[in-house]
mmCIF file as gemmi writes it, N, C-alpha and C atoms, coordinates in Angstrom:
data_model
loop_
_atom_site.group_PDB
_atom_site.id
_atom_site.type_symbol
_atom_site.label_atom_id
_atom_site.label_alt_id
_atom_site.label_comp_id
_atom_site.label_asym_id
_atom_site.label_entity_id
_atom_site.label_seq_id
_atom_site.pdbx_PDB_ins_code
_atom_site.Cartn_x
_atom_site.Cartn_y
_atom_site.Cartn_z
_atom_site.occupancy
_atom_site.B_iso_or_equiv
_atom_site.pdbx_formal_charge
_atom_site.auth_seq_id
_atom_site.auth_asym_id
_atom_site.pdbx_PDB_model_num
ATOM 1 N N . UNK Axp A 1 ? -8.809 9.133 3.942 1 0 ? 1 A 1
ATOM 2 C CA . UNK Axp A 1 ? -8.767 8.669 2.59 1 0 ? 1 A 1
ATOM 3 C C . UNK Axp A 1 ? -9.149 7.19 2.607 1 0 ? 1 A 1
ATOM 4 N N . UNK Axp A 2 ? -10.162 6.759 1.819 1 0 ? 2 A 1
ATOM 5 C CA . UNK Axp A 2 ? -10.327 5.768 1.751 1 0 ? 2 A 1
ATOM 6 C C . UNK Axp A 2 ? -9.47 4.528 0.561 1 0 ? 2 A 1
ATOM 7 N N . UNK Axp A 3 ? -8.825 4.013 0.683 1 0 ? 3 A 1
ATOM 8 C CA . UNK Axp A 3 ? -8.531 2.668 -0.349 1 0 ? 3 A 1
ATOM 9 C C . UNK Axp A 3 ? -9.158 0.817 -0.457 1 0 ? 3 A 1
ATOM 10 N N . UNK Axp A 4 ? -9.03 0.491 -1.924 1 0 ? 4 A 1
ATOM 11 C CA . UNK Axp A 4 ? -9.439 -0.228 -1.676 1 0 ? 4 A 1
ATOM 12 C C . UNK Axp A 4 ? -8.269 -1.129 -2.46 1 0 ? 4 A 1
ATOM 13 N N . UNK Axp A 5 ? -7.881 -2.557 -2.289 1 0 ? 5 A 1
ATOM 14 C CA . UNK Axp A 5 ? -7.241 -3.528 -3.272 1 0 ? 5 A 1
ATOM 15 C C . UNK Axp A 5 ? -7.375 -4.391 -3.17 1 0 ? 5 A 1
ATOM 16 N N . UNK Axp A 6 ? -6.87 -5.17 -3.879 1 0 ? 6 A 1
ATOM 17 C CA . UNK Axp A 6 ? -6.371 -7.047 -4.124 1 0 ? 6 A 1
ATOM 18 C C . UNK Axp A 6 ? -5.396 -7.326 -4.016 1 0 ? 6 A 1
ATOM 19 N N . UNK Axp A 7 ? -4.71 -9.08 -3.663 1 0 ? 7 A 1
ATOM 20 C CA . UNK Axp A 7 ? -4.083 -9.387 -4.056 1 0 ? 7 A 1
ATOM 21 C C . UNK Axp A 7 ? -4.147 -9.67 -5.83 1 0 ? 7 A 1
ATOM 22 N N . UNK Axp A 8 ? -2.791 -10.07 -6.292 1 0 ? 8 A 1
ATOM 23 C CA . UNK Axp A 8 ? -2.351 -10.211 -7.96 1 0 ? 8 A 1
ATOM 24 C C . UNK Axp A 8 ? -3.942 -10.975 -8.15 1 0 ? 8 A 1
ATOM 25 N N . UNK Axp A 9 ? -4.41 -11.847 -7.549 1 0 ? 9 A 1
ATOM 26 C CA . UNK Axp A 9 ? -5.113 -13.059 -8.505 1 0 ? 9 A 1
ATOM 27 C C . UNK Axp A 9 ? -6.4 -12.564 -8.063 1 0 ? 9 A 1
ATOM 28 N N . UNK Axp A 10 ? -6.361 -11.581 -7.21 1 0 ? 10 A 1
ATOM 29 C CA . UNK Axp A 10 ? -7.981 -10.996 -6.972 1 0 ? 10 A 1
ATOM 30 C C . UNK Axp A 10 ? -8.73 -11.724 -5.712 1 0 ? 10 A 1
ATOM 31 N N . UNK Axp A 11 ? -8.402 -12.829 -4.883 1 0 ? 11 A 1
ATOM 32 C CA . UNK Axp A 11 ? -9.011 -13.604 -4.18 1 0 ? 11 A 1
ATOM 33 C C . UNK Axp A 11 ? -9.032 -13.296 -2.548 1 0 ? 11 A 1
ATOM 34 N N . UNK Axp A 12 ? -8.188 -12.117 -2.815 1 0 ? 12 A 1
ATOM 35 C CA . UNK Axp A 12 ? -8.116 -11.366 -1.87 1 0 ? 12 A 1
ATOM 36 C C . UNK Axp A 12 ? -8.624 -10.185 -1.337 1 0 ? 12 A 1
ATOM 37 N N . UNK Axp A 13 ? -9.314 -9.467 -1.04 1 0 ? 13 A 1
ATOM 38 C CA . UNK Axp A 13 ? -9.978 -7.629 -1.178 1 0 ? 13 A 1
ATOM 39 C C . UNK Axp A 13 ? -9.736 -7.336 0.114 1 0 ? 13 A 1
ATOM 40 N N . UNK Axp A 14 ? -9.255 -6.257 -0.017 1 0 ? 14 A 1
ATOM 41 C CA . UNK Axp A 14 ? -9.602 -4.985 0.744 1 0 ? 14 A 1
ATOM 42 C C . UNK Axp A 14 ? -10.328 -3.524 1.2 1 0 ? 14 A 1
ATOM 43 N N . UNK Axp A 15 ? -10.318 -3.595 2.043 1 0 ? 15 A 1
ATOM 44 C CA . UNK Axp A 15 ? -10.629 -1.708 1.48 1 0 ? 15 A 1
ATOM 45 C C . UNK Axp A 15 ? -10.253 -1.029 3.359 1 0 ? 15 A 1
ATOM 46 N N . UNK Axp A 16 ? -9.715 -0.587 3.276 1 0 ? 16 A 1
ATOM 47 C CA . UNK Axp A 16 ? -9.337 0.129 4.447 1 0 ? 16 A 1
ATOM 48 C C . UNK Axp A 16 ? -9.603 2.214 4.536 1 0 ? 16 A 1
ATOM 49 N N . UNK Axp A 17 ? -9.829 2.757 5.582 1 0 ? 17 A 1
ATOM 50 C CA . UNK Axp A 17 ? -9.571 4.35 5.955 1 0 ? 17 A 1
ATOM 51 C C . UNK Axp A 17 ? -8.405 4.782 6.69 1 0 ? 17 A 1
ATOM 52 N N . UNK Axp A 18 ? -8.19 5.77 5.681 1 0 ? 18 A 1
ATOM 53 C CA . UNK Axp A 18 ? -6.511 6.049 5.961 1 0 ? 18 A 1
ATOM 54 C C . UNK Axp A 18 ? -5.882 7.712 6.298 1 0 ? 18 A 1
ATOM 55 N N . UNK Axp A 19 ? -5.594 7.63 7.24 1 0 ? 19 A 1
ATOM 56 C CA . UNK Axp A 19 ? -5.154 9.363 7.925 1 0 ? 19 A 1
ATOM 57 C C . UNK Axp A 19 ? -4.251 9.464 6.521 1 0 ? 19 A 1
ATOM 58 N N . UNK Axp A 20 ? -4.445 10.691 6.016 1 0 ? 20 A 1
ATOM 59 C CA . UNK Axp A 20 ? -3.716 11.028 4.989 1 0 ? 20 A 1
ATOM 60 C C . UNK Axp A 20 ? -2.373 11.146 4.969 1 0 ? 20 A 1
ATOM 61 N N . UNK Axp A 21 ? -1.664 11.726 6.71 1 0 ? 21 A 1
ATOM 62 C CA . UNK Axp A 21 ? -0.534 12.177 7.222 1 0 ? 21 A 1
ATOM 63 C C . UNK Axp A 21 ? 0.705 10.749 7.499 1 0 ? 21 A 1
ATOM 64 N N . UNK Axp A 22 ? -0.558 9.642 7.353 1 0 ? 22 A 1
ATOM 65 C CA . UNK Axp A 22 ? 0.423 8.662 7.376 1 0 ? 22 A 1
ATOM 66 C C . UNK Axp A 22 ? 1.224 7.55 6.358 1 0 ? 22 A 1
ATOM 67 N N . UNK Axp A 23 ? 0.848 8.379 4.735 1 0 ? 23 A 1
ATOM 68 C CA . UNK Axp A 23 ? 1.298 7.949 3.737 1 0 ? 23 A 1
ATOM 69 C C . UNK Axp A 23 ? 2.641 8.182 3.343 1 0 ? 23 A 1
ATOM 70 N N . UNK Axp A 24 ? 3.594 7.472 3.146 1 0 ? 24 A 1
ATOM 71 C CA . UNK Axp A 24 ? 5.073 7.453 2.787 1 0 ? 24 A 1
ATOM 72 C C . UNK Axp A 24 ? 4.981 7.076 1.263 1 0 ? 24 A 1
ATOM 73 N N . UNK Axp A 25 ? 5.82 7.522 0.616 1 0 ? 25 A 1
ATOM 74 C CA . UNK Axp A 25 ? 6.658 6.771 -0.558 1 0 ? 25 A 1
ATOM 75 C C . UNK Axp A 25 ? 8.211 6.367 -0.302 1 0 ? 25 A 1
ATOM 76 N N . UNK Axp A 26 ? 8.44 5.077 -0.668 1 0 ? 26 A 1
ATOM 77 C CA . UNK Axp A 26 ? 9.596 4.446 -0.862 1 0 ? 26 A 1
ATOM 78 C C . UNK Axp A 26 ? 10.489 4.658 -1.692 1 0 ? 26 A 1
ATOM 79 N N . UNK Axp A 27 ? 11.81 4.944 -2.013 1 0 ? 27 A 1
ATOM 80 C CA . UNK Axp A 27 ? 12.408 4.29 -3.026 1 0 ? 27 A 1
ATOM 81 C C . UNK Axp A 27 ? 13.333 3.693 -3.146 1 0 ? 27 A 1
ATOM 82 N N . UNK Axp A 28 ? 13.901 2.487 -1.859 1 0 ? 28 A 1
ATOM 83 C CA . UNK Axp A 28 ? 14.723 1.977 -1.809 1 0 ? 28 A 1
ATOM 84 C C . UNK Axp A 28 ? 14.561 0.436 -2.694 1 0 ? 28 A 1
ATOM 85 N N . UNK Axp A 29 ? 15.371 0.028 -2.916 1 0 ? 29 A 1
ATOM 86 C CA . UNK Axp A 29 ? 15.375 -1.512 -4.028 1 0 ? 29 A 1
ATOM 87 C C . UNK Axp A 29 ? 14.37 -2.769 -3.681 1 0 ? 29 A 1
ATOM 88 N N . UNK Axp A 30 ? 14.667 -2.807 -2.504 1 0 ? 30 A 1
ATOM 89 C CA . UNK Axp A 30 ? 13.241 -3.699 -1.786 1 0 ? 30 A 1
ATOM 90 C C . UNK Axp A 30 ? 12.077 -2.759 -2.509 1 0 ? 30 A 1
ATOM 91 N N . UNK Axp A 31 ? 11.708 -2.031 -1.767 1 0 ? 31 A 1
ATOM 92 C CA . UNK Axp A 31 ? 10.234 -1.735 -2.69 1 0 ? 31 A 1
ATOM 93 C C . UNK Axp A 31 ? 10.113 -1.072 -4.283 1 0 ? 31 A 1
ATOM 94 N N . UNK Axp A 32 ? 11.304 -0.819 -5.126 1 0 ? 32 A 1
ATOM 95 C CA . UNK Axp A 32 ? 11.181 -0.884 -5.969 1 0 ? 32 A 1
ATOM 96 C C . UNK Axp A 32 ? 11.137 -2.656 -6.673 1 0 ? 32 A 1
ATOM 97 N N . UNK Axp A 33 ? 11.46 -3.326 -6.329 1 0 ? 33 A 1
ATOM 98 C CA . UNK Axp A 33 ? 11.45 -5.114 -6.628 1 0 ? 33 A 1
ATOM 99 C C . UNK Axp A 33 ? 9.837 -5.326 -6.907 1 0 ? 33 A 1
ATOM 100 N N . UNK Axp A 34 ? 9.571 -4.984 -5.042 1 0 ? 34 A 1
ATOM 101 C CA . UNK Axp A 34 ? 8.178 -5.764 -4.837 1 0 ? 34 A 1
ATOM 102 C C . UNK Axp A 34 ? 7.353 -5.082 -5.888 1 0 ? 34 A 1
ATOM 103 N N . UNK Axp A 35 ? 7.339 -3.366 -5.884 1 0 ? 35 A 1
ATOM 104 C CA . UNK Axp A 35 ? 6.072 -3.192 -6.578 1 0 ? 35 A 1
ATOM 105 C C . UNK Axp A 35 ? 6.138 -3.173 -8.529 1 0 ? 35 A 1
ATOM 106 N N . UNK Axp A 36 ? 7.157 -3.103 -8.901 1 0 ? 36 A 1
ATOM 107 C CA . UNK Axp A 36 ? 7.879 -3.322 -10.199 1 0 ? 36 A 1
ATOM 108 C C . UNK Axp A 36 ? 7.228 -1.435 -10.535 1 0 ? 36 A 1
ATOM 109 N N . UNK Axp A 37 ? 8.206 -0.951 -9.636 1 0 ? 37 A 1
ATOM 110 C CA . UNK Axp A 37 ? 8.016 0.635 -10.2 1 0 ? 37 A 1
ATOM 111 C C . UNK Axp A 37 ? 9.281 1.518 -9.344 1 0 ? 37 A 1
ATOM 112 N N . UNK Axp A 38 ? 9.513 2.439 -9.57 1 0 ? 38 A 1
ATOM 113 C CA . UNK Axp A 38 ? 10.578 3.753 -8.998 1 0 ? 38 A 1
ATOM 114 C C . UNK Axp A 38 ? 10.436 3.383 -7.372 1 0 ? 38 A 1
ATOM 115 N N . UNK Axp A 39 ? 9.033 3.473 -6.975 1 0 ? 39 A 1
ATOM 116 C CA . UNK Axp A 39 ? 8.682 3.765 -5.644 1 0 ? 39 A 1
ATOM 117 C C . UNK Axp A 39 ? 7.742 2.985 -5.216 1 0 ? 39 A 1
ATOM 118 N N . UNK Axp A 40 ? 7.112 2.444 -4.075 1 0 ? 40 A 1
ATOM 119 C CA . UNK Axp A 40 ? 6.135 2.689 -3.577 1 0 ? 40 A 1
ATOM 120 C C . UNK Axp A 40 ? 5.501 3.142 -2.421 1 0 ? 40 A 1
ATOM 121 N N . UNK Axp A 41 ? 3.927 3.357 -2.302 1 0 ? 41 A 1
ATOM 122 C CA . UNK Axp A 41 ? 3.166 4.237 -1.818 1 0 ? 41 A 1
ATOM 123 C C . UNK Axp A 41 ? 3.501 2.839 -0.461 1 0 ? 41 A 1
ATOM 124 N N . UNK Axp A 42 ? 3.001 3.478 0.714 1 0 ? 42 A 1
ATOM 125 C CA . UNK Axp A 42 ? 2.729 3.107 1.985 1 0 ? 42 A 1
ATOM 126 C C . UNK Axp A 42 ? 2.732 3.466 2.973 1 0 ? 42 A 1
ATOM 127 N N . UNK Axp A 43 ? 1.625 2.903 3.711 1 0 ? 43 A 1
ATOM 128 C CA . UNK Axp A 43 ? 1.029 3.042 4.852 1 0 ? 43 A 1
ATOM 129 C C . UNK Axp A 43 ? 1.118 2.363 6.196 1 0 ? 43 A 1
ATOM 130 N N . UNK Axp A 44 ? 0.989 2.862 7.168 1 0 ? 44 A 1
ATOM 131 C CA . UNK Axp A 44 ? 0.728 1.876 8.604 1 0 ? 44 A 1
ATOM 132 C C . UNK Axp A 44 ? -0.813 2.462 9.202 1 0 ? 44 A 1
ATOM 133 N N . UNK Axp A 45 ? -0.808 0.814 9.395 1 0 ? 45 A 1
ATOM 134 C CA . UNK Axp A 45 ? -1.991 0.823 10.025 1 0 ? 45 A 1
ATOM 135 C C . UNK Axp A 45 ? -2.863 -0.043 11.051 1 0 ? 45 A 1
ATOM 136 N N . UNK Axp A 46 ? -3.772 -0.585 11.661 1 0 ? 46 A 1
ATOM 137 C CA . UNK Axp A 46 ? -4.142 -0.773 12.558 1 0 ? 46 A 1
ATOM 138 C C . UNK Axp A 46 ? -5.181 -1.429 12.691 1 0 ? 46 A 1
ATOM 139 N N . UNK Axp A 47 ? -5.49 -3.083 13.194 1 0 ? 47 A 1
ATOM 140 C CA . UNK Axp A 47 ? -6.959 -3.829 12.95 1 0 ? 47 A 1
ATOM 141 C C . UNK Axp A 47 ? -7.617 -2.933 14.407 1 0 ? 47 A 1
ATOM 142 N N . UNK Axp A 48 ? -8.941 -2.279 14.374 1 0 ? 48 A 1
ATOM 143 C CA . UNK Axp A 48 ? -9.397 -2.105 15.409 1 0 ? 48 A 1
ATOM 144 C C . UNK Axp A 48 ? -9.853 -3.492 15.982 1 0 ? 48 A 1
């Protein structure tokens, strides 16, 4: 799976490829804070 993002102000980009098997959702208070939602999505991953 491919993704792509920013940081908030945009000055940042990404885009990374992602084993599908290694996507989690959160829903403990830390990552409900950071992402201002129920949950969030995440991944680990790896600079070749």
């Amino acid at each position: 799976m491919k993704i792509c993002g920013s940081c908030f102000c945009g000055e940042i980009e990404y885009t990374a490829e992602l084993q599908t098997e290694a996507v989690a959702i959160c829903h403990c208070r830390g990552c409900q804070i950071l992402s201002g939602s129920a949950f969030r999505c995440d991944t680990r991953g790896h600079q070749p």
